[in-house]
N, CA, C and O atoms as a GROMACS GRO file, in nm:
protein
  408
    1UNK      N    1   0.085  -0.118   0.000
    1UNK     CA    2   0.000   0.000   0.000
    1UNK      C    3   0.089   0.124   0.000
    1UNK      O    4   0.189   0.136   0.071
    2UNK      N    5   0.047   0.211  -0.081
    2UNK     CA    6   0.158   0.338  -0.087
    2UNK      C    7   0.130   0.427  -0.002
    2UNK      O    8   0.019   0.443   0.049
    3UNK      N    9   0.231   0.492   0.022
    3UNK     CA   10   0.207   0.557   0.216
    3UNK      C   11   0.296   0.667   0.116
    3UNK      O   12   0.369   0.642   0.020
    4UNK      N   13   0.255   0.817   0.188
    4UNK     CA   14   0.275   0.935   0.164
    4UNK      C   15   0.330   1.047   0.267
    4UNK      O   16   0.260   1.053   0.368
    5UNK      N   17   0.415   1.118   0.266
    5UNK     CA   18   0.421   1.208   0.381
    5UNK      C   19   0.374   1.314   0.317
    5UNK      O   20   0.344   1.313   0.198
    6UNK      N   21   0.368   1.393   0.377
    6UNK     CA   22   0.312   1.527   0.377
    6UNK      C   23   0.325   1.662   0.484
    6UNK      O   24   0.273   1.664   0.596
    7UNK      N   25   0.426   1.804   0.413
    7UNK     CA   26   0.472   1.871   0.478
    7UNK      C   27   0.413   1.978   0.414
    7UNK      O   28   0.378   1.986   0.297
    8UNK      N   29   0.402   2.090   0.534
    8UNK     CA   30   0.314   2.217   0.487
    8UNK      C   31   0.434   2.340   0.561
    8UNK      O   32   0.471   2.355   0.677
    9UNK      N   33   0.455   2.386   0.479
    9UNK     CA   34   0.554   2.490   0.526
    9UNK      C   35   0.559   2.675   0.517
    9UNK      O   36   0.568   2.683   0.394
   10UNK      N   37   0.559   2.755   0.543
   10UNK     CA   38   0.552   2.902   0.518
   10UNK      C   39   0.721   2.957   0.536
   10UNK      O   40   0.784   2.957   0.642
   11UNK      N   41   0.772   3.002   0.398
   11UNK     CA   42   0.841   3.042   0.354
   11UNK      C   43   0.916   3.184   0.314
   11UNK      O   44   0.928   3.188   0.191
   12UNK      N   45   0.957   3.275   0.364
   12UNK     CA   46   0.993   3.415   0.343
   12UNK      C   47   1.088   3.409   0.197
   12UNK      O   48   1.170   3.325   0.160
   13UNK      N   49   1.034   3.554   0.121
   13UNK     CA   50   1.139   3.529   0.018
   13UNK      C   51   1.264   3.668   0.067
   13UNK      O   52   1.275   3.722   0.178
   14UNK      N   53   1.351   3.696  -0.070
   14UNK     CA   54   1.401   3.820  -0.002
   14UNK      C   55   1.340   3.913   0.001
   14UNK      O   56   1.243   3.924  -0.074
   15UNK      N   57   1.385   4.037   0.110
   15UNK     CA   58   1.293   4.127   0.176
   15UNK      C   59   1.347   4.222   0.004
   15UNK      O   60   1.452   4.208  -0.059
   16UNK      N   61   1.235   4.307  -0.024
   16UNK     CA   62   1.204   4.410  -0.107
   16UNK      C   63   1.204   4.561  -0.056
   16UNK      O   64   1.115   4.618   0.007
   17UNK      N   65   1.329   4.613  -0.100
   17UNK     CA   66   1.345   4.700  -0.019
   17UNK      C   67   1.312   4.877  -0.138
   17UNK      O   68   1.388   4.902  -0.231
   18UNK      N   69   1.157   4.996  -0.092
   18UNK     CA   70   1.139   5.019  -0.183
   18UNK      C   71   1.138   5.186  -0.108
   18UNK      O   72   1.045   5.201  -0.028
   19UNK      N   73   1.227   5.303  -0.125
   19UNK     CA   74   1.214   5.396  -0.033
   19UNK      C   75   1.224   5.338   0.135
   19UNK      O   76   1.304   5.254   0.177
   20UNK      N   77   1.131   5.402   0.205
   20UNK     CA   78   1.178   5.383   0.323
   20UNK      C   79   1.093   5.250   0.337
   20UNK      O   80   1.107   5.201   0.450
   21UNK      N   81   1.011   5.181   0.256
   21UNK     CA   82   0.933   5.086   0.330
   21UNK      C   83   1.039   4.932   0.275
   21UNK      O   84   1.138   4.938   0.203
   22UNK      N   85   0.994   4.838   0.321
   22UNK     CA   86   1.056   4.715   0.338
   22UNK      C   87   0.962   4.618   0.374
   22UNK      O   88   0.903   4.607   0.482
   23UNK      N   89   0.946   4.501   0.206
   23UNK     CA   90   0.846   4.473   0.164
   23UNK      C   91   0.878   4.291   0.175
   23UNK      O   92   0.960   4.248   0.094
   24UNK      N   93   0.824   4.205   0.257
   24UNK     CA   94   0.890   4.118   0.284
   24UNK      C   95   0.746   3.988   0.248
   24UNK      O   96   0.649   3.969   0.321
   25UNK      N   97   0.778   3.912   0.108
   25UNK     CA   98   0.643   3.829   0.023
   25UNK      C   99   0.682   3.672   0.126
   25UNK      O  100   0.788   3.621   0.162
   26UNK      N  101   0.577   3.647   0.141
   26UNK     CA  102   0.604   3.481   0.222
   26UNK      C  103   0.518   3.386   0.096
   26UNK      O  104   0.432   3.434   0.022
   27UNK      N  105   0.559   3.250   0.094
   27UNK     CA  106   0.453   3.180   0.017
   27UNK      C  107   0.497   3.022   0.076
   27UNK      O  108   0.605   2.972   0.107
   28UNK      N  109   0.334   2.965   0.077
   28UNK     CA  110   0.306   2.871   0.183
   28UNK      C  111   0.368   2.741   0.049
   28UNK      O  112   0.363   2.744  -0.074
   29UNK      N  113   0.415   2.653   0.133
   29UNK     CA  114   0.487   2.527   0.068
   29UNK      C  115   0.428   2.434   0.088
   29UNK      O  116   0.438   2.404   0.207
   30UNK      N  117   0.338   2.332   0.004
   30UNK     CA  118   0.268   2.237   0.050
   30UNK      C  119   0.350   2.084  -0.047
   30UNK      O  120   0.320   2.066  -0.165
   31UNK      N  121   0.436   2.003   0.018
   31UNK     CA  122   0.505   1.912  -0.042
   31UNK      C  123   0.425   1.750   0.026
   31UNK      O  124   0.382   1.719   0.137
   32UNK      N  125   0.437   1.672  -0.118
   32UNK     CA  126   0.386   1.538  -0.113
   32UNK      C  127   0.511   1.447  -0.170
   32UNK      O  128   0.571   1.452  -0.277
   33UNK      N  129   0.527   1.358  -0.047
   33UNK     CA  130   0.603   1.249  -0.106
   33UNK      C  131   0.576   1.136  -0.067
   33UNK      O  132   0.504   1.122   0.033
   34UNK      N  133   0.629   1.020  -0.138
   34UNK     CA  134   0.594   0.866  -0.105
   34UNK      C  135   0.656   0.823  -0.230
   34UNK      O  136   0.725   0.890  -0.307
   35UNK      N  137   0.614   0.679  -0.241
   35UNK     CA  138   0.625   0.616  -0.306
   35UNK      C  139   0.501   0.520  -0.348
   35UNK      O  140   0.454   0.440  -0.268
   36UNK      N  141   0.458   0.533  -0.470
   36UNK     CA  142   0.359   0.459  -0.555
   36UNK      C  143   0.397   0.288  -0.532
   36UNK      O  144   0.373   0.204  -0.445
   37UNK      N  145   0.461   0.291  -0.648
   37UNK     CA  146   0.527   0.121  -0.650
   37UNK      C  147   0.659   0.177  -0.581
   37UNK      O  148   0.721   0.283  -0.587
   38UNK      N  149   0.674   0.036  -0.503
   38UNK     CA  150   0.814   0.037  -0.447
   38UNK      C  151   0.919   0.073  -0.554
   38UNK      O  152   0.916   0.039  -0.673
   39UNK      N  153   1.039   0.168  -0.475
   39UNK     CA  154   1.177   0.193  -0.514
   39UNK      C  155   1.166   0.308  -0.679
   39UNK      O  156   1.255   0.337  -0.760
   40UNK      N  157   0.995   0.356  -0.674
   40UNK     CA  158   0.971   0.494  -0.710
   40UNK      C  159   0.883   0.595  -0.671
   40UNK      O  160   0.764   0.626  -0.667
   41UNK      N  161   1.045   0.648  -0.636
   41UNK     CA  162   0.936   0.810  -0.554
   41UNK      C  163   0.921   0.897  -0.637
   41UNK      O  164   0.993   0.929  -0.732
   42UNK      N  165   0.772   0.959  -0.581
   42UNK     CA  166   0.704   1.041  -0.645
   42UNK      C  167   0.728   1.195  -0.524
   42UNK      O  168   0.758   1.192  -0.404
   43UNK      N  169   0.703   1.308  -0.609
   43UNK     CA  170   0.717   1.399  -0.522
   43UNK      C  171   0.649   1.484  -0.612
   43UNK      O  172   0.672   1.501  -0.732
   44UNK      N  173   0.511   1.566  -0.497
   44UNK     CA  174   0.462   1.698  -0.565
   44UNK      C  175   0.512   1.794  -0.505
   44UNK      O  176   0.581   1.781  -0.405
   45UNK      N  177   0.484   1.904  -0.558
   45UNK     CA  178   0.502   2.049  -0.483
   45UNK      C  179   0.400   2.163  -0.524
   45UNK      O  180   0.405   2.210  -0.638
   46UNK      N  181   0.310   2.206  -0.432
   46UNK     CA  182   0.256   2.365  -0.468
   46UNK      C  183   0.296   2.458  -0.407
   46UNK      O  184   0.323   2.463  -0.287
   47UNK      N  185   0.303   2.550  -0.497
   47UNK     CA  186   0.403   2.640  -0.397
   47UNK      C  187   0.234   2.809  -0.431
   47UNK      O  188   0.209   2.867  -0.537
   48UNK      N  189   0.179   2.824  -0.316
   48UNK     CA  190   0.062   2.931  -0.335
   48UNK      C  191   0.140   3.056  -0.266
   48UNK      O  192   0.214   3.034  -0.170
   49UNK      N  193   0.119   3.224  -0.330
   49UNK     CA  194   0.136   3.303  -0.257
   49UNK      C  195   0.094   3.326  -0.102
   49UNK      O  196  -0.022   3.348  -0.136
   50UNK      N  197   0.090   3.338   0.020
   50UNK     CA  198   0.036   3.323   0.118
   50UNK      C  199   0.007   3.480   0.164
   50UNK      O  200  -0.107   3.521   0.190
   51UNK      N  201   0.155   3.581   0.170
   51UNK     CA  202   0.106   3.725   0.181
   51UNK      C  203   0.213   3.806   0.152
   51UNK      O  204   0.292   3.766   0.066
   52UNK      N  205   0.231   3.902   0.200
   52UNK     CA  206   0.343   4.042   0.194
   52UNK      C  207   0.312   4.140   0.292
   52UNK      O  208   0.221   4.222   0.289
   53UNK      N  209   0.424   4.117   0.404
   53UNK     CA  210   0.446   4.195   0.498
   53UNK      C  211   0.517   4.347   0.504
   53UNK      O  212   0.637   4.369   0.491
   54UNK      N  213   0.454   4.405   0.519
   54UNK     CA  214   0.498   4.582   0.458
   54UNK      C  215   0.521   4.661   0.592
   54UNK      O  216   0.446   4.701   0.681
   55UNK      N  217   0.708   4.670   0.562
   55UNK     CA  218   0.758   4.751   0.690
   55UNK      C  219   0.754   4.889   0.719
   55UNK      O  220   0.872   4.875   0.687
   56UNK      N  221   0.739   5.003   0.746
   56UNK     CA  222   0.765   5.104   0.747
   56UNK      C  223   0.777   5.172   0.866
   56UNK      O  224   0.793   5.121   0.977
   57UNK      N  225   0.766   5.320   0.834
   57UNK     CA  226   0.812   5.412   0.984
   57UNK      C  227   0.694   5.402   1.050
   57UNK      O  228   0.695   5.405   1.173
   58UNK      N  229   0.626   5.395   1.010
   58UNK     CA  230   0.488   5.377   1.105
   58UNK      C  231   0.425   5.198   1.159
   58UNK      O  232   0.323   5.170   1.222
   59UNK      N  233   0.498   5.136   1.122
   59UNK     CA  234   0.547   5.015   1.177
   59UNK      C  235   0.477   4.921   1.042
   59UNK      O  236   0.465   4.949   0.923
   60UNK      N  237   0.427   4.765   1.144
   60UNK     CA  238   0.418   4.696   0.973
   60UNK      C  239   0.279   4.645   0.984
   60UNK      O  240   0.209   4.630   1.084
   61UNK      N  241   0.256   4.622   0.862
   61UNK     CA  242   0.108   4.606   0.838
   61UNK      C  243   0.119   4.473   0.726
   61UNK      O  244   0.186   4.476   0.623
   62UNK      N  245   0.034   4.357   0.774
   62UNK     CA  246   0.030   4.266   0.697
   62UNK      C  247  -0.085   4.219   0.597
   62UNK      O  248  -0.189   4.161   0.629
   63UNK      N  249  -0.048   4.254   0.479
   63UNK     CA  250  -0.150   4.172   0.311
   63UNK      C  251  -0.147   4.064   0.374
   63UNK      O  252  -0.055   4.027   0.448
   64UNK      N  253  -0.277   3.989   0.343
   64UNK     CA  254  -0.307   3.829   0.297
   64UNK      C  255  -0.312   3.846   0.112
   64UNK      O  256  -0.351   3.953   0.066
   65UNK      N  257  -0.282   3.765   0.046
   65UNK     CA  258  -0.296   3.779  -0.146
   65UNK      C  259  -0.415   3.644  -0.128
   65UNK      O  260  -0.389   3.527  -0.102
   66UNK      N  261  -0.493   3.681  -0.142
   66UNK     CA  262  -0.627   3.575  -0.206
   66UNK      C  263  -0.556   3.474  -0.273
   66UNK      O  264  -0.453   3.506  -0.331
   67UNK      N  265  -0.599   3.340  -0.274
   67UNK     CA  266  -0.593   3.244  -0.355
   67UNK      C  267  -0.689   3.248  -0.466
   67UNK      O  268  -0.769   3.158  -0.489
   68UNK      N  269  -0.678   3.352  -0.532
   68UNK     CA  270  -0.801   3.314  -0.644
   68UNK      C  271  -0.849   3.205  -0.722
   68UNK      O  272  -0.967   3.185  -0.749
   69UNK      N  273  -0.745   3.130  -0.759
   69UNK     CA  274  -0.738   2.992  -0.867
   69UNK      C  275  -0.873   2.907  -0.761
   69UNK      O  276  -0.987   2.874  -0.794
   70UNK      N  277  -0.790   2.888  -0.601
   70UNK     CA  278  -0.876   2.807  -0.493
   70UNK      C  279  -1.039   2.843  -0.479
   70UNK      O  280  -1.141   2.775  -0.467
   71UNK      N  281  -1.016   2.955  -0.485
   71UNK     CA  282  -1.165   3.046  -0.479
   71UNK      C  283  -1.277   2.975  -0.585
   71UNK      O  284  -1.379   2.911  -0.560
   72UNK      N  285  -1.207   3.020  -0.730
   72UNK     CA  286  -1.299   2.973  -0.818
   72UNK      C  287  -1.308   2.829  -0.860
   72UNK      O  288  -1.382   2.792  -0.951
   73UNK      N  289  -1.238   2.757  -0.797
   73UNK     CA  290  -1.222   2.580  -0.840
   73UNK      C  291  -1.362   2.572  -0.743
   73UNK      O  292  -1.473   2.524  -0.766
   74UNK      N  293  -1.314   2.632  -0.642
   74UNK     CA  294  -1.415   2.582  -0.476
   74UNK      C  295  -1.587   2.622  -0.529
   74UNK      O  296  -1.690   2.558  -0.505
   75UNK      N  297  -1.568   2.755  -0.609
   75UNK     CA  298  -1.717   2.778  -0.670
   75UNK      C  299  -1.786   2.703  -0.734
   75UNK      O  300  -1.903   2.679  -0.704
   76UNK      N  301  -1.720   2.650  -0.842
   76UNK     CA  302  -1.703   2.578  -0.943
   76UNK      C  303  -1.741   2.470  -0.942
   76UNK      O  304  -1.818   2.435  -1.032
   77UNK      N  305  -1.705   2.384  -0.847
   77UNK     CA  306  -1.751   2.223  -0.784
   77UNK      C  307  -1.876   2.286  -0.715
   77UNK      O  308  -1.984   2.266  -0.770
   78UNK      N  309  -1.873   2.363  -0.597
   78UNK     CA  310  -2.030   2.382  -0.572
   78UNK      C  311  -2.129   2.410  -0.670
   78UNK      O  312  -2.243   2.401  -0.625
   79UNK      N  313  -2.120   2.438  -0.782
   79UNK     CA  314  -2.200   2.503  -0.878
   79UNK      C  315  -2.259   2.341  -0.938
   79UNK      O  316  -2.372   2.294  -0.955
   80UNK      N  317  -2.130   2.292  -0.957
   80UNK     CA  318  -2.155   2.148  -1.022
   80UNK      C  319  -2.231   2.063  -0.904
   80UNK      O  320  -2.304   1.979  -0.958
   81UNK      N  321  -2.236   2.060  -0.811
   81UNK     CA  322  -2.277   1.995  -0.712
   81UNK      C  323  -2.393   1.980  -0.674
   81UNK      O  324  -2.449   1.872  -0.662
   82UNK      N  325  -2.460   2.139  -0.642
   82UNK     CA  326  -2.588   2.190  -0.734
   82UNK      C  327  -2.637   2.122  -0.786
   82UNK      O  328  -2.708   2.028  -0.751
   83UNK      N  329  -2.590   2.178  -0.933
   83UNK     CA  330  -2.666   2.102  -1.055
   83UNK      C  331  -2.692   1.970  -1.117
   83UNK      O  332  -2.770   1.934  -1.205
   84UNK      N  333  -2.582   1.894  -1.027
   84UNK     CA  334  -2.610   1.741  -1.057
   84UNK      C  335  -2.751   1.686  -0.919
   84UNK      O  336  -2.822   1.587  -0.911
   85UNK      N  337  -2.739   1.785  -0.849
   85UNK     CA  338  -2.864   1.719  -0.694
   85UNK      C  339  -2.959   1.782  -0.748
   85UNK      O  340  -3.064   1.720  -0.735
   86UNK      N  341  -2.976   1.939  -0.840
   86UNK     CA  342  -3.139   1.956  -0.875
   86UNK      C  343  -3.149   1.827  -1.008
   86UNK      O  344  -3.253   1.766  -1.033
   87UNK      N  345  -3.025   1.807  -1.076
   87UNK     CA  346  -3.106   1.718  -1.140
   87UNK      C  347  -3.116   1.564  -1.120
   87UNK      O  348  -3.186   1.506  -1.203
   88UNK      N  349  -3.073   1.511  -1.051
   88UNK     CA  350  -3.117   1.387  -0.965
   88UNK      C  351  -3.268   1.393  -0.890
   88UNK      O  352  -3.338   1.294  -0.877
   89UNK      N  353  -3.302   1.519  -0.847
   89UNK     CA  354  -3.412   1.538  -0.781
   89UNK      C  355  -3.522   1.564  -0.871
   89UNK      O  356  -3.632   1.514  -0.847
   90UNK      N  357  -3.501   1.646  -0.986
   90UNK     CA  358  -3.592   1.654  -1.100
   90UNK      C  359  -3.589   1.524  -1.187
   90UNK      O  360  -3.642   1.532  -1.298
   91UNK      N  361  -3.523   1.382  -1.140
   91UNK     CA  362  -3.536   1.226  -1.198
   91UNK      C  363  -3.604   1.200  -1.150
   91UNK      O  364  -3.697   1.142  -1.206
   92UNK      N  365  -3.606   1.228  -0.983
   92UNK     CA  366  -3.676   1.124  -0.936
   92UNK      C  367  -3.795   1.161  -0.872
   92UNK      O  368  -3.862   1.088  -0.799
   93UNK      N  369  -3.818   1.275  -0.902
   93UNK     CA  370  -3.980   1.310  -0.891
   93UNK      C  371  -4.028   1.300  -1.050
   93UNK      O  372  -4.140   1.249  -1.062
   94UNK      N  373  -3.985   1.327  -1.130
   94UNK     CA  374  -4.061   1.255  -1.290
   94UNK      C  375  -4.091   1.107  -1.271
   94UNK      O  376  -4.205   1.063  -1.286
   95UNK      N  377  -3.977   1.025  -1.236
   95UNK     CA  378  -4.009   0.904  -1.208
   95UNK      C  379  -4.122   0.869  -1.125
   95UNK      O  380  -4.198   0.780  -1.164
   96UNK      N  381  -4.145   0.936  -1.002
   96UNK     CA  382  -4.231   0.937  -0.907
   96UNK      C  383  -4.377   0.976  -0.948
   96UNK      O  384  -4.480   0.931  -0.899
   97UNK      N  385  -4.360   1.087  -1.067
   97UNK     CA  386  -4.524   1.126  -1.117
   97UNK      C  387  -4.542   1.032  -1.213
   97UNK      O  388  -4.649   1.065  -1.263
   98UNK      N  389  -4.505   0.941  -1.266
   98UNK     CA  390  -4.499   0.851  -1.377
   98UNK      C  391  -4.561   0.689  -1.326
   98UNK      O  392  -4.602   0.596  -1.394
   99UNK      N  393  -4.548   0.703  -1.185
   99UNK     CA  394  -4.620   0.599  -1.152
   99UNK      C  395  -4.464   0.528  -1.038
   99UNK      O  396  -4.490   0.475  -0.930
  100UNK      N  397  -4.352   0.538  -1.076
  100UNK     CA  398  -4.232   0.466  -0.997
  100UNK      C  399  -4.199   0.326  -1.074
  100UNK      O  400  -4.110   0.269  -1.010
  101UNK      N  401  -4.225   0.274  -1.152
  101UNK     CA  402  -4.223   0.161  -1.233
  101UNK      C  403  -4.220   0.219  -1.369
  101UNK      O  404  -4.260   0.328  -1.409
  102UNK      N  405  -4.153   0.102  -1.442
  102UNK     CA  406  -4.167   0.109  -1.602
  102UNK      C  407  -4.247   0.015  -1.640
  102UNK      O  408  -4.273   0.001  -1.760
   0.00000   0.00000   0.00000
């Protein structure tokens, strides 16, 4: 049976330095490894923006950056999810006014 690890990590890149402010992007590391068939490993990696921490004289203030791609996949399946249960439900009440038998 193929067994997997799985590590989730948050990552700083180099700090961005722009006038007086000091602009410091992090992005979250989500790594998969194992092995499928024995004696081959497989390894994924996503690497998502997570945020950008913004330094200044008035101290620091932290962005989150939206996952948009996540956003609209996540819509996307609900939408489909939806539409496959109204129409399972619009089967089986036709079926149901039809008598329930063929």
């Amino acid at each position: 049976m193929a067994q997997f690890k799985q590590r989730t990590r948050m990552i700083s890149g180099n700090p961005i330095v722009v006038g007086e402010r000091r602009l410091l992007p992090t992005v979250l590391v989500k790594t998969l490894e194992g092995e499928m068939i024995p004696g081959s490993p497989v390894c994924a990696v996503q690497l998502q923006p997570a945020s950008l921490v913004e330094e200044g004289p008035e101290g620091e203030r932290w962005h989150n950056i939206p996952y948009a791609t996540r956003d609209a996949l996540s819509s996307m399946g609900a939408a489909a999810a939806g539409i496959a249960l109204a129409g399972s439900i619009a089967l089986l009440l036709i079926w149901l006014a039809r008598g329930g038998r063929r």
